[in-house]
N, C-alpha and C positions, 0 to 999 in steps of 0.2 A: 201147887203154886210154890210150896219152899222149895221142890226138887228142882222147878226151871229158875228160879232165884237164885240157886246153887249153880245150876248151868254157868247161865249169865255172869255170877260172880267166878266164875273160875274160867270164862272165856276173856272175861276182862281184862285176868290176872295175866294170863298167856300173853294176849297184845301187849300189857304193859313192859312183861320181859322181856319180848319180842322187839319191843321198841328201844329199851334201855341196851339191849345188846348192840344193836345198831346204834345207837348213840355211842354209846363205848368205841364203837370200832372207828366209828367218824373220828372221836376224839383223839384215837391213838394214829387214825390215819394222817390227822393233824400233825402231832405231835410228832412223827415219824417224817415227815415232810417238813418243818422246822427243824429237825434236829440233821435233814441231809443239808438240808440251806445253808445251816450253822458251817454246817462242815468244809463243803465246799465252798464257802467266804472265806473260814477259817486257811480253806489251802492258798487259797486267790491272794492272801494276803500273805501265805508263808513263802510267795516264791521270790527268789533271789532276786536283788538289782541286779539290772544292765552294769557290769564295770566291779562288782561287789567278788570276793573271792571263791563263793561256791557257783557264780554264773559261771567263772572264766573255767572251773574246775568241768563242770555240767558240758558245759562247750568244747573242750578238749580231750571230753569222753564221746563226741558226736563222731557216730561211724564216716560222716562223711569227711571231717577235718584229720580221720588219724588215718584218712588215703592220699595216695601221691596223687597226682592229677595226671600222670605219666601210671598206667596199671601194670605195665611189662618194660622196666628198663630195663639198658643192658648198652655196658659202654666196650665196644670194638675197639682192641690197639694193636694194629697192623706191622710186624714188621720192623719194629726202631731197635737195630741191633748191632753188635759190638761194630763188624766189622765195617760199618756205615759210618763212623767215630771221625775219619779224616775228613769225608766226602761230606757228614754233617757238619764239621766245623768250616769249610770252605763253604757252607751251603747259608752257615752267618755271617760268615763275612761279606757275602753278596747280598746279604738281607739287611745287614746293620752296616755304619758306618766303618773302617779300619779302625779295630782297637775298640767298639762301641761291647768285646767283648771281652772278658779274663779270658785269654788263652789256654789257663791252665786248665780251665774247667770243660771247654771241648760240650758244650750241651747244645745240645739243641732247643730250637723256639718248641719244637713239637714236644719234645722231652717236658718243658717247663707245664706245658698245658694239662700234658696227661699225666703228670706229676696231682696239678690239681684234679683234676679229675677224680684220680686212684683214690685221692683224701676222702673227696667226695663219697666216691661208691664208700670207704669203707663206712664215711660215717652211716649212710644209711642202705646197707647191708646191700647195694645194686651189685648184681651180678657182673663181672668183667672177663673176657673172652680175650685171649692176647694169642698172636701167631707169630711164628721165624719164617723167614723163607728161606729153605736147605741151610737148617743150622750148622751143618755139620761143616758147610766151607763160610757162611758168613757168619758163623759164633752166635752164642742168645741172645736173648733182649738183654739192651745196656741195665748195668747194676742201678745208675740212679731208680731206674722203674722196676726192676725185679724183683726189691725188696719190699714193694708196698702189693705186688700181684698177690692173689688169693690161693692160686692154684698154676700149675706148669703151661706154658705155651705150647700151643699145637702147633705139631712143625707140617710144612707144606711148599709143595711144589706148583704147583697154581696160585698163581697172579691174587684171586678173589681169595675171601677168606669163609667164601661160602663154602664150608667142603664137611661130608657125611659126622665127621665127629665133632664137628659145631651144629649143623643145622637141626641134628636127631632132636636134640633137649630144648632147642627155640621157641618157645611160646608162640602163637600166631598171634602177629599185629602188635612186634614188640617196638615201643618205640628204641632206636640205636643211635647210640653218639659215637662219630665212627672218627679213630684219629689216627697218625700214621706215614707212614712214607711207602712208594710216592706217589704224588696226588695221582697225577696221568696215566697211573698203569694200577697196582693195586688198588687204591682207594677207589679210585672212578670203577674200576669192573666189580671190587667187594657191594659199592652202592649198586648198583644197578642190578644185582644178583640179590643181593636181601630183599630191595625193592620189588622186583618182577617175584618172589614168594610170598609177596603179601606184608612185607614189614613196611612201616615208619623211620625213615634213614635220615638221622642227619649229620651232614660232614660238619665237623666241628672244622671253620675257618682260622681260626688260630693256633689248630694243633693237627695241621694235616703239611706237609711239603716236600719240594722234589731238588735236587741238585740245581736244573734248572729255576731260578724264579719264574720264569715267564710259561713257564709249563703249567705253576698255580693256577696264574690265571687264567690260562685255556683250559684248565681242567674244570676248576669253579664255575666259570661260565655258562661250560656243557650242562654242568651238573644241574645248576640254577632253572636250567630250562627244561628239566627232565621233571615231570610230572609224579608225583610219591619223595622228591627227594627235595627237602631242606636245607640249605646253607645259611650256619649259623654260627654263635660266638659260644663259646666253654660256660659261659657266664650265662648267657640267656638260656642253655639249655640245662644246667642246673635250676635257676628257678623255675623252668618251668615244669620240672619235674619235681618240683615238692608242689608247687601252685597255691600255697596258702602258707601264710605267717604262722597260722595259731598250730599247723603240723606242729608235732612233736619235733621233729628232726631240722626245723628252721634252723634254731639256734648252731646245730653244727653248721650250716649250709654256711649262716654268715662266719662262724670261725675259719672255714678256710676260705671263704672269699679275702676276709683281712689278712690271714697268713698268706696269701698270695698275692696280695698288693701289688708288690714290690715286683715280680717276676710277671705277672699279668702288662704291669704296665712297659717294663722292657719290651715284650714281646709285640705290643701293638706299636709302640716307637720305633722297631724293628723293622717293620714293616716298609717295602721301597716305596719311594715317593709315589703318587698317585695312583697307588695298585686299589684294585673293585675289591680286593678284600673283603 
């Protein structure tokens, strides 16, 4: 009778351990689930306001905001070269009114544009692609635009500036701001050659033209109606190659939109009376 007493009592003892472990474990499973709750309340409430300096910080480290909306740019400049200097300054005076120009300065509307532009690319590192056509009897690209270039102009004998030692390195589905002289002959055959290889072409309209004015407009036209190709302004197609304010590189975009004020808006007053511009 004491031996099964002793049993008994020491099966009891077992359950009671048995029991208290399991209590324990409840307790700390408790405890361990309050203490995740804690925690993650405690984050719920450490995150930044809307508008507060480590939101805007957090947001401007967002992979999406520090891309351009534009993935492959690349700004074309066709051809604007010394010996074009006479034929481009008559080519303002029939654009602008007599005198609506300094004489001494001999610039073109085109030059002014891709002046901007150049600014542009360099502030945010966009690739620029610049050609002569037979340097060797119409001279380089004029000096106002050869000082801001990246790298030397490919010289060429074909009209397009699609040719082997531009196309090799062209990302496929690069959007392109294509500026230049002149509209009706290089510019329209460089579009239409990028285009049919698969790029995104846009003629910048305020930095494209031809001796003739009324060549512009038959050429833009064409252009407008040609399916892959874009006709646009210098101004919309930089925003829309940054695509977002909080980019990093916003702030240059507007510095040289304001340092260009002044020459942007010559350029669109330039313009002949009722042209589709």
């Amino acid at each position: 009778m004491q031996v099964l007493s002793t049993v008994i009592s020491r099966r009891g003892l077992s359950r009671l351990a048995i029991g208290s472990r399991a209590a324990a474990a409840s307790i700390s499973n408790s405890a361990t689930s309050r203490l995740a709750s804690t925690s993650l309340e405690g984050t719920a409430v450490s995150r930044p306001a809307p508008g507060s300096t480590l939101h805007q910080i957090r947001a401007m480290s967002s992979p999406a905001q520090n891309e351009l909306r534009f993935k492959n740019p690349r700004i074309f400049v066709c051809d604007i070269q010394e010996k074009f200097r006479h034929v481009i300054h008559e080519f303002d005076s029939m654009y602008g009114s007599p005198g609506s120009f300094d004489a001494t300065q001999l610039i073109n509307l085109s030059v002014l544009t891709t002046q901007k532009l150049l600014k542009f690319a360099n502030t945010l590192s966009v690739p620029v692609v610049t050609t002569t056509q037979t340097s060797a009897k119409l001279g380089p690209t004029v000096s106002a635009l050869a000082q801001l270039l990246p790298s030397s102009p490919h010289d060429k004998t074909r009209f397009s500036m699609s040719i082997p030692s531009i196309t090799v390195d062209l990302p496929q589905g690069s959007e392109i701001a294509l500026v230049g002289i002149e509209s009706h002959i290089c510019i329209t055959q460089t579009a239409l050659d990028l285009r049919d290889a698969g790029h995104k072409v846009y003629v910048i309209a305020d930095g494209v033209s031809s001796c003739n004015p009324r060549e512009v407009d038959i050429a833009l036209d064409r252009l407008r109606a040609e399916p892959g190709i874009t006709v646009t302004s210098s101004e919309s197609w930089m925003y829309e190659c940054v695509g977002d304010s909080q980019h990093p590189a916003f702030k240059g975009l507007i510095g040289v939109v304001k340092e260009s004020i002044a020459d942007t808006r010559k350029v669109w007053q330039a313009l002949p009376p009722g042209s589709k511009i």
